[in-house]
N, C-alpha and C positions, 0 to 999 in steps of 0.2 A: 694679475695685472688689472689696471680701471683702465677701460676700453674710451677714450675720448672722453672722459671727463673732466671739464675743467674749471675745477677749484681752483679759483687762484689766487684768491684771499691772502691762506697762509703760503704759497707758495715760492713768489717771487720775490725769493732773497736776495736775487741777483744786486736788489738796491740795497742789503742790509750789507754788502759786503763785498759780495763776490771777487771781488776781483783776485783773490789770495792776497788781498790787504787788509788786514784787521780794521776795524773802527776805532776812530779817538774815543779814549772813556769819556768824552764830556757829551758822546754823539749818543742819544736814544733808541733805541732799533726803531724805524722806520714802518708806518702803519702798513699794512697791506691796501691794497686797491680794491677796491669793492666792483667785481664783475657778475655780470648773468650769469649764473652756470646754465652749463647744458646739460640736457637732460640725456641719461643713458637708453641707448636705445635696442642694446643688445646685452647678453651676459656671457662672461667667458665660460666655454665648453670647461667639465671638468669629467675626469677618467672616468669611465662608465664601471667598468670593474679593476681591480687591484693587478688581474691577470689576465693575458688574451692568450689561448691557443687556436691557431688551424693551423694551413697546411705548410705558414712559414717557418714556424716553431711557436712557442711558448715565451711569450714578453712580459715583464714587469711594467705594471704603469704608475710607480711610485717613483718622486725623483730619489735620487742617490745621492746627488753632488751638485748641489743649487749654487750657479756661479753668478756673476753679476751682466752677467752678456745672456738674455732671453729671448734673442730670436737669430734666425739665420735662412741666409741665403740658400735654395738647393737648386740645383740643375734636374732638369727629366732623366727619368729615367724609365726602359721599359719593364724593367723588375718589378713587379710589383712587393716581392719580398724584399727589394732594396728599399720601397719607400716605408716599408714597415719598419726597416732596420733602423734607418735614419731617424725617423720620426723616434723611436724608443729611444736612441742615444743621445738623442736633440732632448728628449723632456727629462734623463738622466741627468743632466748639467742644468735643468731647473729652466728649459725654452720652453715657451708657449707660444711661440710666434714663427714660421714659417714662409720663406718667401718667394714667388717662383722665378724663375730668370725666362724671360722671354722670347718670342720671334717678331720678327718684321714683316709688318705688310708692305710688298716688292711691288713694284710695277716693271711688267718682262713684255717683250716685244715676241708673238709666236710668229713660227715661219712657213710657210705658204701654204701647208698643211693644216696651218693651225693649230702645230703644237708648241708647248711652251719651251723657249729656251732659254737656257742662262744668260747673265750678263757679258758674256762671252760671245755669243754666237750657238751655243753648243745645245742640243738637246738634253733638255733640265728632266735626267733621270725617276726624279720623283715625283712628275704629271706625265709619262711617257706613257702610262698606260691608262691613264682618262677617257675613253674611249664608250662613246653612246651609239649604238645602230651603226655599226661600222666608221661613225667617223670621231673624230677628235672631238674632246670637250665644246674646246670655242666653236667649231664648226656645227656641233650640235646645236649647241646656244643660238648659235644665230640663224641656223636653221629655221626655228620654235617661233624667233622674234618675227623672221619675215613671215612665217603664216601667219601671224595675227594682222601684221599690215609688210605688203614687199618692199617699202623705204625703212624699215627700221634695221638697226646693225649692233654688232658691236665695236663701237671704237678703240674703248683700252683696254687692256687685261693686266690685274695684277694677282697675284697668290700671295698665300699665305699658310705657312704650314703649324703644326701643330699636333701634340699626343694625345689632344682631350676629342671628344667627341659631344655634337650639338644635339638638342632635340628640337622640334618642329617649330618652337620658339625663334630660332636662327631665322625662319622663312617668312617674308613678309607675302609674298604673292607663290602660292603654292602652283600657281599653274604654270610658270617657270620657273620657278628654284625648286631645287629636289637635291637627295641626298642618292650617291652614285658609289654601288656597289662593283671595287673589281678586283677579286680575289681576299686579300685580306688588307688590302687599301681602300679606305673610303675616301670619296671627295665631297664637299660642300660646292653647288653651284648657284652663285646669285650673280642676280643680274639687276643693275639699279641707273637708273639716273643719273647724269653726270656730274649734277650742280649739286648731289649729297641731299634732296630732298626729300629722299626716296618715298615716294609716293604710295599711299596708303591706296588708293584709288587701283591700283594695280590694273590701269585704262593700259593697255597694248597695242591698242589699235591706232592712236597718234603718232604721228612718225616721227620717229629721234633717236639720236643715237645712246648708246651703254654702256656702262664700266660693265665686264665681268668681274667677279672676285670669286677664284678658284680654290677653296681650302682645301689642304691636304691634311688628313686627322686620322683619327683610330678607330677601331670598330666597337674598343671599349672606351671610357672616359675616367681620364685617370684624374681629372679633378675631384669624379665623384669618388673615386677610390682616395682621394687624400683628403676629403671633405670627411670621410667615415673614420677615415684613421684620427684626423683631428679629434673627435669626439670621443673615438677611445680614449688619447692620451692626454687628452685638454689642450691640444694646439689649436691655435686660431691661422688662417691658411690664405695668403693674400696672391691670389691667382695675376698674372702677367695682362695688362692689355695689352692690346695691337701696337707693337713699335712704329713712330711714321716714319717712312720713307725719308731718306737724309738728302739734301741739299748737296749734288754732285762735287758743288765747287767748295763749298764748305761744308765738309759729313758734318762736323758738330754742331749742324743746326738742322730742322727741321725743313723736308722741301714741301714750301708750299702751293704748291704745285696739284697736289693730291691729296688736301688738308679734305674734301669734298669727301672722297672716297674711303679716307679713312675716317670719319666721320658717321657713315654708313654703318663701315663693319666691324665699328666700336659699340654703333646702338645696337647693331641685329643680335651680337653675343653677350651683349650686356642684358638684352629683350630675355634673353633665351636663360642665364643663371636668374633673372629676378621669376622665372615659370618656376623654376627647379630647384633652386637654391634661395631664396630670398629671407627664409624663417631657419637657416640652419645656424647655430652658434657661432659653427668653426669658421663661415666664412669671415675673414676679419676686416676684410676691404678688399682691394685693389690696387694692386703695383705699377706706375708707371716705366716701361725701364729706358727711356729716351733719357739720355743724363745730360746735363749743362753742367758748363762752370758756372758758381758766383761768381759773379760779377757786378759794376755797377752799372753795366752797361746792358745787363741781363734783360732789360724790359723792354728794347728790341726786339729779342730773338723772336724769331716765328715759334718757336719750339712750344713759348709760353702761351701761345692760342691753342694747341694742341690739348695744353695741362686745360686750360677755362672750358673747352668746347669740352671734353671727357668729364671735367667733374660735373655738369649739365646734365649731363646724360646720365651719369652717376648715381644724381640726386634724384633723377623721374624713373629709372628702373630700379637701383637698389638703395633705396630712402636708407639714408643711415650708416651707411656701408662709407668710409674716405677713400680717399685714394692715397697713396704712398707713393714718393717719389725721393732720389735719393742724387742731390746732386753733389757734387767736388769739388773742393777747396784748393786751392792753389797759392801758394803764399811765397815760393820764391822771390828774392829779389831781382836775379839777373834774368829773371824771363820779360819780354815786355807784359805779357800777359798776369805777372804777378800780383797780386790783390789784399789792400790792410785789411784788418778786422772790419774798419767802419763800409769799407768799400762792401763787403761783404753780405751786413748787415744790409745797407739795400737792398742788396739782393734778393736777401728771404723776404724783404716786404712786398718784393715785385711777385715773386712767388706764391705769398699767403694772398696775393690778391686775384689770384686763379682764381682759388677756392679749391685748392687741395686739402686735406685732412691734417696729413702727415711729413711733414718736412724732415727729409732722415739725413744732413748731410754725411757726407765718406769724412772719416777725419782724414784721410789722404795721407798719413804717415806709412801706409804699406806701398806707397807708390813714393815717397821718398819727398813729395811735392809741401810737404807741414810735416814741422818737429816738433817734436814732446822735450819742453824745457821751460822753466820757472825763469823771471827776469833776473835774477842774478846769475842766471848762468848762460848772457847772452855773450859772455866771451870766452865759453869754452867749447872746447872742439867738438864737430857733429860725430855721432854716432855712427862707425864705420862702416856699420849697415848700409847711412844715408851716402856715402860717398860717392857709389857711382850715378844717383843723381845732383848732388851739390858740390861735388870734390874736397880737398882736404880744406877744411875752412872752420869757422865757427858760425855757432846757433845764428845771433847778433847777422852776421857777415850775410847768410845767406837764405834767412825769410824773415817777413816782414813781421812774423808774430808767430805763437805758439799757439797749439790745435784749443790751449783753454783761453787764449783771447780773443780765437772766433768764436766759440761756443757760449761765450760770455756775453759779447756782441749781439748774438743772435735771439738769446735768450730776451735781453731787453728790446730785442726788434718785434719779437714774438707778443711783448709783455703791451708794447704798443697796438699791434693789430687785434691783439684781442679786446685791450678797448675799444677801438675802433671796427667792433663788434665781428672778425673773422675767430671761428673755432678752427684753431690750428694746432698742433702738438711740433715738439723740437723733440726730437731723436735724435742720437749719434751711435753713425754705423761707423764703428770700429774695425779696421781692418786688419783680419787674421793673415797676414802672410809681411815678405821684405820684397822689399826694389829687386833683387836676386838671390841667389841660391847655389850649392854646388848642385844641388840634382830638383830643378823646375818641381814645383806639384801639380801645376795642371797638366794636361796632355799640351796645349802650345802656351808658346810665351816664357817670360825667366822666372816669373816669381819665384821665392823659397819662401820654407818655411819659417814662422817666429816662433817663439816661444813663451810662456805665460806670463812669466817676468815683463817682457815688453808691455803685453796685453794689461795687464794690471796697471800697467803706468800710464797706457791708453785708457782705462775706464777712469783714474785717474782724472788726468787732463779734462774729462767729460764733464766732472765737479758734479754740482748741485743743479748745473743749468740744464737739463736734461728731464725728460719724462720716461725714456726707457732705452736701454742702450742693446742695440743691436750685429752682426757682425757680417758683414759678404771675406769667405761664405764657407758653408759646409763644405761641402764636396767642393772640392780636395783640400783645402790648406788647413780642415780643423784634422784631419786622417790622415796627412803625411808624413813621411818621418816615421824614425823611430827615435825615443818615443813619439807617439804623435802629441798635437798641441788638446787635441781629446782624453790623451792619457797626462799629458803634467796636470791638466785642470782636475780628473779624477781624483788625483791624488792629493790634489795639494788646494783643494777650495775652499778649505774653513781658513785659508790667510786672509788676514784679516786687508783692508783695502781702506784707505781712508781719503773721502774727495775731499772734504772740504773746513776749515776750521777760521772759525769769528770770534772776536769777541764778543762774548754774552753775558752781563752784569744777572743776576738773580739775588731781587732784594739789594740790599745793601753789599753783598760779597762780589765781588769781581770773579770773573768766571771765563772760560771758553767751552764753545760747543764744537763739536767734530759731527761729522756725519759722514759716515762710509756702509762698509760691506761688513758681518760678522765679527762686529763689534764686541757681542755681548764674552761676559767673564774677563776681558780688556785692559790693559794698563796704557794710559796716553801718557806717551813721551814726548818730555819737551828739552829741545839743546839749542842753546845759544852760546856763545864762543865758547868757554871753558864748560860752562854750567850743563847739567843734565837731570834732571826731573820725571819723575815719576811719578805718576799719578793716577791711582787706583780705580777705577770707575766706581764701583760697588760699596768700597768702603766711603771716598770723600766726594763722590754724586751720584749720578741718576743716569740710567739706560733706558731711553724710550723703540722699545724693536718693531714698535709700527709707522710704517713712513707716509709723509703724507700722500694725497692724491695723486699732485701732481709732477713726486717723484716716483724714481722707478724703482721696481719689485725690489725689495730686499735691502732697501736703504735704512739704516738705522742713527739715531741720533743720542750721539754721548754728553752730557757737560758736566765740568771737573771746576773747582778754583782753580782761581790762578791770579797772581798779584802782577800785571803787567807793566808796573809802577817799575820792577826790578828790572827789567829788558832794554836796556839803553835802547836810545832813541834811534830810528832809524835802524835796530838791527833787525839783519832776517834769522825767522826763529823757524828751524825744520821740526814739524810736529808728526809722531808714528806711533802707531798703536803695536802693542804685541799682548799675544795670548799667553795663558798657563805652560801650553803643549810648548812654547818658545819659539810659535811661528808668529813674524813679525811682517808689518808693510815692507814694501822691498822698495816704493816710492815712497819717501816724506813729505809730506806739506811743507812749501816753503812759506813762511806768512811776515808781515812786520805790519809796525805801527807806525802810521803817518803819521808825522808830526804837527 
């Protein structure tokens, strides 16, 4: 994978074509845009040796089965031979990209003791044993603050938990914050300023009040354990910031409220990986996981001071490093909140003008919310899967577009901000699971599992407009099931996968070009009402197997003749590739010629 760079010269074909509408033969393919690239500023980790043994077992670090989905979501785990496991079957399917799922920084109200409790009322079990010189964390705290002057306090308390552990980095004024040893639970205790300016001056003796922020962590740090595994297997590792605190009355927005303090102890942990981590390959950026809808209404939300204030901080501790953030399409019709491609596309402008890195939207087909379908098949019925969120209806009837006409959308949104000089990348996280299931994969909630077949029509959908397509998430919906959706891909990854097909005159011959997945040795099939066509890669054109920059790993680009003069007008033509072995796209391109 090219880590953030951005060629976009030859890229941006999204004007040669995209739309899965071929070009009139009288239309020229269209110049590329002339942009700054940017300069790479890191190199992707690659497997240090062929083989790891210690004491989890003996791993291979060669892929197996290179699929077209290169990154993925994982949850904590305390295993550490789980994170080994995951990571070797993550870079078996051809991942280099890992991504953590996060916690939230909480603001909790403690009780006369001064311990912390839930948002309940109840004694929050996992600060219960916080305890310094016999008294409670906060009491301690505030103990410390009144000797340095007797009007100083603590006002708020909030926590934050977590499996990684900090080093001396986290601490801005060592002579109140310290790391707090109680049995095989460690806590982080800082103490800062209210108004998030936390003071470098570390003056205690002015009297004022004080956030506490109480972390609850590990003794070990399991980032640097997934920071080392990266390196073994050439994953790049994009650790969770601080989720902020959700707006009571409306969770899907950020409260701003406490935008100060988490502000704080987004810089202290960010201070703390640019001491430790700053030159390591694997780390590949940073995850935000606060999600928004697009919308066009998105440049409201408080949520988006959140993404601007983070990459800030970003840019002054980890030069180089983006942030990632992943938000959700919604395209129902009957919701009010349902949203067109173009609505959308605002969105991401409001978004690239954070100054995030990486814009991953969900294509929202595993939540039922965006359907996978070509425009001629907006009056046929949704996918029985989608029913228990659309009900018995059709494409047409009950969203506003298909996951490729936001993705299309976006891409030109993208294609604008990048002149307007933001370095942004477009992702599409693909989603490995259904709206339900007869037996859930995760522990709560209904998801089931999907199957490859789906997925492939989702990488699909994702086309050419894309720089690397990703999936939420490993654990559990790629290992559920029997088979699981890790074993159909095993088996079956050299099918071939085709996003996207134009026409491409070469010289004087009329020609189309294809670009997919596993292309090579290939026959491009073309069927239009009765007719069907064959069309040999190898023998009557040319296979180019290196994609460009600014698409993703493993994209390859076919073009064949083809006399488009024979295709009445106005028809739609389904274009599919099949191999020697007789495995075939299991989605066609739908394409036609505008007249």
């Amino acid at each position: 994978m090219r880590w953030l760079l951005v060629l976009l010269g030859a890229v941006i074909l999204a004007a040669v074509a995209a739309v899965i509408v071929v070009l009139p033969k009288d239309e020229p393919p269209k110049k590329a845009s002339q942009q700054v690239k940017a300069t790479p500023t890191r190199t992707e980790p690659t497997p240090k040796v062929s083989e790891i043994t210690d004491s989890c077992g003996t791993f291979e670090t060669k892929e197996k089965a290179p699929y077209a989905v290169t990154g993925y979501w994982i949850t904590p785990k305390s295993n550490r031979c789980t994170w080994r496991h995951q990571l070797e079957d993550i870079h078996n399917l051809g991942g280099d990209t890992v991504i953590r799922i996060g916690y939230g920084l909480q603001f909790r109200e403690p009780d006369d003791e001064g311990r912390v409790q839930t948002k309940d009322g109840q004694l929050d079990p996992l600060y219960k044993d916080c305890v310094e010189d016999g008294l409670s964390c906060r009491d301690a705290a505030e103990r410390d603050l009144r000797q340095a002057n007797p009007k100083n306090r603590v006002s708020r308390m909030y926590v934050y938990r977590t499996d990684e552990s900090f080093g001396p980095g986290l601490f801005r004024c060592p002579q109140m914050e310290h790391k707090i040893t109680v049995g095989k639970r460690v806590y982080f205790r800082m103490l800062t300023p209210m108004d998030g300016s936390d003071d470098a001056t570390c003056d205690f003796t002015k009297p004022k009040p004080y956030d506490m922020i109480l972390v609850a962590g590990s003794d070990t740090d399991s980032l640097t354990q997934l920071l080392d595994l990266g390196e073994q297997f050439g994953v790049q590792v994009f650790p969770a910031l601080p989720l902020a605190p959700r707006d009571p009355k409306t969770p899907t927005r950020a409260n701003d409220k406490h935008m100060d303090t988490l502000r704080t102890l987004t810089r202290r942990i960010l201070q703390d990986y640019g001491a430790r981590f700053a030159d390591r390959a694997s780390l590949g950026g940073v995850y935000q996981p606060f999600e928004v809808q697009m919308a066009d209404t998105l440049a409201d939300n408080p949520t988006l001071t959140v993404y601007a204030e983070q990459h800030q901080i970003v840019e002054q501790e980890l030069p180089g490093k983006p942030i990632l953030i992943s938000p959700y399409l919604d395209a129902r019709k009957r919701v009010p909140f349902g949203q067109t491609p173009k609505q959308v596309a605002e969105a991401f402008v409001a978004l690239a003008k954070t100054g995030v890195g990486i814009i991953a939207p969900q294509d929202s087909r595993g939540t039922g919310k965006v359907g996978l379908f070509w425009p001629d098949q907006r009056e046929t019925e949704v996918d029985a899967r989608l029913r228990p969120v659309v009900g018995e209806t059709t494409y047409g009837t009950a969203y506003h577009g298909s996951t490729r006409d936001y993705y299309r959308e976006m891409s030109a949104a993208r294609e604008q901000m990048l002149q307007a000089g933001y370095d942004v990348q477009l992702w599409a996280n693909v989603e490995a699971f259904e709206p339900s299931g007869d037996r859930p994969c995760a522990p709560q909630g209904t998801r089931g599992k999907t199957d490859k077949e789906r997925l492939d029509q989702a990488v699909t959908m994702a086309g050419r407009y894309v720089q690397k397509i990703v999936s939420y998430m490993w654990s559990d919906f790629m290992t559920c099931g029997s088979p699981s959706l890790e074993t159909e891909i095993t088996k079956d990854w050299q099918r071939p996968i085709a996003v996207d097909a134009i026409r491409r005159s070469r010289d004087i011959q009329d020609g189309m070009e294809v670009r997919g997945y596993h292309l090579k040795d290939g026959t491009i099939t073309v069927q239009y009402g009765d007719e069907l066509k064959e069309l040999v890669v190898s023998a009557v054109g040319w296979l180019d197997e290196d994609p460009l920059e600014d698409l993703p790993e493993g994209m390859q680009t076919a073009w064949v003749p083809f006399d488009w003069a024979q295709v009445p007008p106005d028809e739609w033509v389904k274009i599919g590739v099949k191999l020697p072995s007789g495995k075939a796209t299991t989605e066609p391109l739908h394409v036609r010629i505008v007249a």
